[in-house]
N, C-alpha and C positions, 0 to 999 in steps of 0.2 A: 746729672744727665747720664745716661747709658752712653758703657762705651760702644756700643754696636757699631761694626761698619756699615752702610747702607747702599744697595743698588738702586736704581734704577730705570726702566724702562719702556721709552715711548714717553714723549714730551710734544702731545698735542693738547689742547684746547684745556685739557683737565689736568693732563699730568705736567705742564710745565707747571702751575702754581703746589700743585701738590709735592713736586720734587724739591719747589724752592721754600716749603714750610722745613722740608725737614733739614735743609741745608742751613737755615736761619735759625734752628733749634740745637747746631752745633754739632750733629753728627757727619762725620768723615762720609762724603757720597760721591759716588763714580757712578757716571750716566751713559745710557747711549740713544741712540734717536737716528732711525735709518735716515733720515734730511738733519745733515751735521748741523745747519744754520740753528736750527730751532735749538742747539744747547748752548749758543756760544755765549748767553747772558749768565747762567750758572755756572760755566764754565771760568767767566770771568767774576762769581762771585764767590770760588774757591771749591767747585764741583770738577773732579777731575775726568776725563772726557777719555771713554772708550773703544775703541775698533770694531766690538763683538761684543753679543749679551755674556759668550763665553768671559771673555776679560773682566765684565761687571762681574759674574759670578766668584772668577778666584780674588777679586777683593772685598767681597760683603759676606754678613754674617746674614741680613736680612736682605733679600731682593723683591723689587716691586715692580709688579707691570701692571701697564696702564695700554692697550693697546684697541685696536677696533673689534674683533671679531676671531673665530673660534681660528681658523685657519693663520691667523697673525701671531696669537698664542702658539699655534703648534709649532711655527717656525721659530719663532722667539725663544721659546724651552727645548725642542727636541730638533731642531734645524740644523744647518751646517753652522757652526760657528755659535751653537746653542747656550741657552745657559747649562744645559744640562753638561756640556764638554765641559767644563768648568769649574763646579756649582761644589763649594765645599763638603766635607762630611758634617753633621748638626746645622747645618744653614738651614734659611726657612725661605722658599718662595713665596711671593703673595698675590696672586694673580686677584685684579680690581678690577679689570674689564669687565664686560658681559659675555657671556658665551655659553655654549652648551656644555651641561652641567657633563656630559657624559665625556667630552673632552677633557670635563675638569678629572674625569676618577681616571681615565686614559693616561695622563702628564700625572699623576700623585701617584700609580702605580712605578711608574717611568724613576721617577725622583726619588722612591721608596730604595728601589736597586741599588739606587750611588748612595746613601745613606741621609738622605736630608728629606726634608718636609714641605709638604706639600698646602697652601690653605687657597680657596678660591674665596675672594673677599669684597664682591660688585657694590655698588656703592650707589645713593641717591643725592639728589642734591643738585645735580646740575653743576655746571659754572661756576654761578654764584655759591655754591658748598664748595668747590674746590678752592677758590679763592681766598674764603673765610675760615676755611677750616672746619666746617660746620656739617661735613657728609653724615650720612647716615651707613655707614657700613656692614653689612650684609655676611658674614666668618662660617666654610666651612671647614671643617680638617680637624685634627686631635686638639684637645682643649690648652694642652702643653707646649703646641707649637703656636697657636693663639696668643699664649703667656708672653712666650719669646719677641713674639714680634708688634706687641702689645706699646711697647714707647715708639717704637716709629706709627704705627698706626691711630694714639692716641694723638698725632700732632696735625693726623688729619681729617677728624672727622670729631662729632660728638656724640655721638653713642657705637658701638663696638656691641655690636649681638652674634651670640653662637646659637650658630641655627640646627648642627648637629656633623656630619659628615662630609668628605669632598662630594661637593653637589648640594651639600644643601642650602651654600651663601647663593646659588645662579637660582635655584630652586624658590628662594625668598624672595631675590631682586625680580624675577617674571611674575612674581605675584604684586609686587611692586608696580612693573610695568600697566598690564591689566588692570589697577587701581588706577593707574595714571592717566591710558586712556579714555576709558571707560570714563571717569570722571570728566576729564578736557571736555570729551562730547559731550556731557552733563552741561558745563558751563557755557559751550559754546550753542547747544540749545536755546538754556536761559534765554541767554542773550537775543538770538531771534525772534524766541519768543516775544520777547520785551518791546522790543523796535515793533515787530509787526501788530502788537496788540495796544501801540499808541502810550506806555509805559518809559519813560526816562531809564537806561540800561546802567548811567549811573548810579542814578538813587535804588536802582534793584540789587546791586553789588553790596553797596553801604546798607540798606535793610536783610540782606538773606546772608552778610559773611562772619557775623557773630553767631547765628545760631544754629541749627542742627544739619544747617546746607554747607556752612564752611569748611575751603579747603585749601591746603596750599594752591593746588591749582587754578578755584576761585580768587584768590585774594591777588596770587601773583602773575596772572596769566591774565584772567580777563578783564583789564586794567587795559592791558599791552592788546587785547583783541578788540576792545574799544576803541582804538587808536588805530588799528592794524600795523603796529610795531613787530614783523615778524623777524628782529633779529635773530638770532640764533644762540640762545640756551641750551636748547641737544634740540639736535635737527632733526625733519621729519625722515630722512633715510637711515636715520640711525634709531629712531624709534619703530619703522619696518622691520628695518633688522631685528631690534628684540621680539615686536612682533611673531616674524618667523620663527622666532625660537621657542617661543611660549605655544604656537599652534602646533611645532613636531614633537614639543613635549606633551602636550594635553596628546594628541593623537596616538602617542607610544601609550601612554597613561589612562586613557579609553576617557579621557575627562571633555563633556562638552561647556563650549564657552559660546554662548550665542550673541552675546553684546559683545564680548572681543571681537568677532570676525567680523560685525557691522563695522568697529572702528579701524580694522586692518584695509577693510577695502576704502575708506574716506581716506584714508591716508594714502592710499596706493592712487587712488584721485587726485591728491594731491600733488603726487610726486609727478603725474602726466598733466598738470598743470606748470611744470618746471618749480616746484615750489621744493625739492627734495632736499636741499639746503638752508632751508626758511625753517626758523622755529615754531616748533610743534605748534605753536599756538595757533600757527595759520587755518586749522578746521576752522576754525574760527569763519574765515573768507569760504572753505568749502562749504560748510553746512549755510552759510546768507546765502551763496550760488546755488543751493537744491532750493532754495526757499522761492526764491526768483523764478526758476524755472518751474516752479510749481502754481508761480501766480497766475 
């Protein structure tokens, strides 16, 4: 095993299991989490527990953030108390958040100065990928610093793709997104379809998820919108959020997405349904509610 020391930070929903792979994989890790409670498990399974992402920084060689959004990163890295006040010379940042890719070249330019590396590395997978180990991770930043931070990375995901430069791992994952939902509403159509047209919405899953319709989203999602299981996998305010990110970036990029925006506003439906905390799957209940009111 590498001897790398390891940061890191933000220990919610994704990054407490993802912190605790790489603590279980025997690498030295020093954590921080603005709500101290959320670390006191790692803490007590030999993760040492810090005041500041600064403090995380002068003890890792590799740091990870896991945080919600563009404005959490800025503080996280360039903040009072940052990793940037910190952050060794050859260390490697690894921001796995989502966020806008243009904050990412902003903080890699910032961390270029102090001598260390910069990679934005967003990630798919949900929950269940962080849990298992199984993300799909999304790498942008020089190929060398990649290399470096490549054993903590491989302990949490199963594929590791360089998509090109800082911006280009948020740049994949919002293409990601847009697949995401664009499809959801795919499946959550189906579904209506099926129910309205006198079709069993079971036996239409088990016929259409082997063959050229199948998707993870089909297979694992409308299973749970048959059921109306809208626990929360990644919530629908957080799939807004990327949302939003993906429409300022097509708009700087002169790029039109005409099925994205249909699915931003059902989601944004959904959210004034109080459902902003329900997993994504819940289109599910909004696209039967336009069906209904159409009857």
């Amino acid at each position: 095993m590498s001897g790398l020391a390891v940061g890191f930070v933000g220990l919610g929903i994704m990054g407490r299991p993802m912190a605790g792979h790489i603590l279980k994989a025997g690498f030295p890790l020093t954590v921080f989490n603005r709500t101290r409670e959320r670390a006191r498990e790692l803490e007590a399974s030999g993760a040492r527990l810090a005041a500041t992402p600064a403090e995380v920084a002068r003890a890792a060689d590799v740091i990870v953030v896991m945080v919600t959004d563009s404005a959490d990163v800025e503080a996280v890295v360039a903040g009072s108390g940052g990793l940037a006040q910190g952050v060794r010379r050859g260390a490697v940042i690894v921001d796995m958040s989502t966020v806008a890719p243009a904050t990412e070249r902003r903080l890699a330019a910032l961390l270029r100065e102090r001598g260390a590396d910069y990679l934005d590395a967003p990630v798919s997978g949900g929950d269940v990928g962080a849990k298992n180990a199984t993300l799909a991770i999304m790498a942008g930043g020089e190929a060398a610093a990649l290399e470096r931070a490549r054993p903590v990375l491989e302990r949490l995901g199963k594929t590791i793709t360089h998509c090109g430069p800082v911006g280009s791992g948020q740049l994949a994952k919002l293409c990601n997104q847009i697949l995401v939902g664009v499809t959801l509403l795919g499946v959550s159509e189906a579904i209506a379809f099926a129910r309205k047209s006198g079709l069993d919405p079971h036996v239409m899953l088990r016929a259409v998820e082997s063959g050229a319709a199948g998707s993870w989203q089909l297979s694992n999602l409308g299973p749970r919108i048959l059921k109306d299981d809208v626990a929360p996998g990644f919530m629908v305010d957080l799939m807004l959020k990327d949302l939003r990110l993906v429409s300022e970036t097509a708009e700087a990029a002169g790029a039109s997405l005409p099925a994205t925006s249909v699915v931003e506003r059902l989601f944004d439906a959904a959210r004034e349904q109080g459902w902003g905390r329900e997993g994504t799957q819940v289109l599910g209940r909004v696209v039967a509610g336009l069906e209904r009111e159409g009857a």
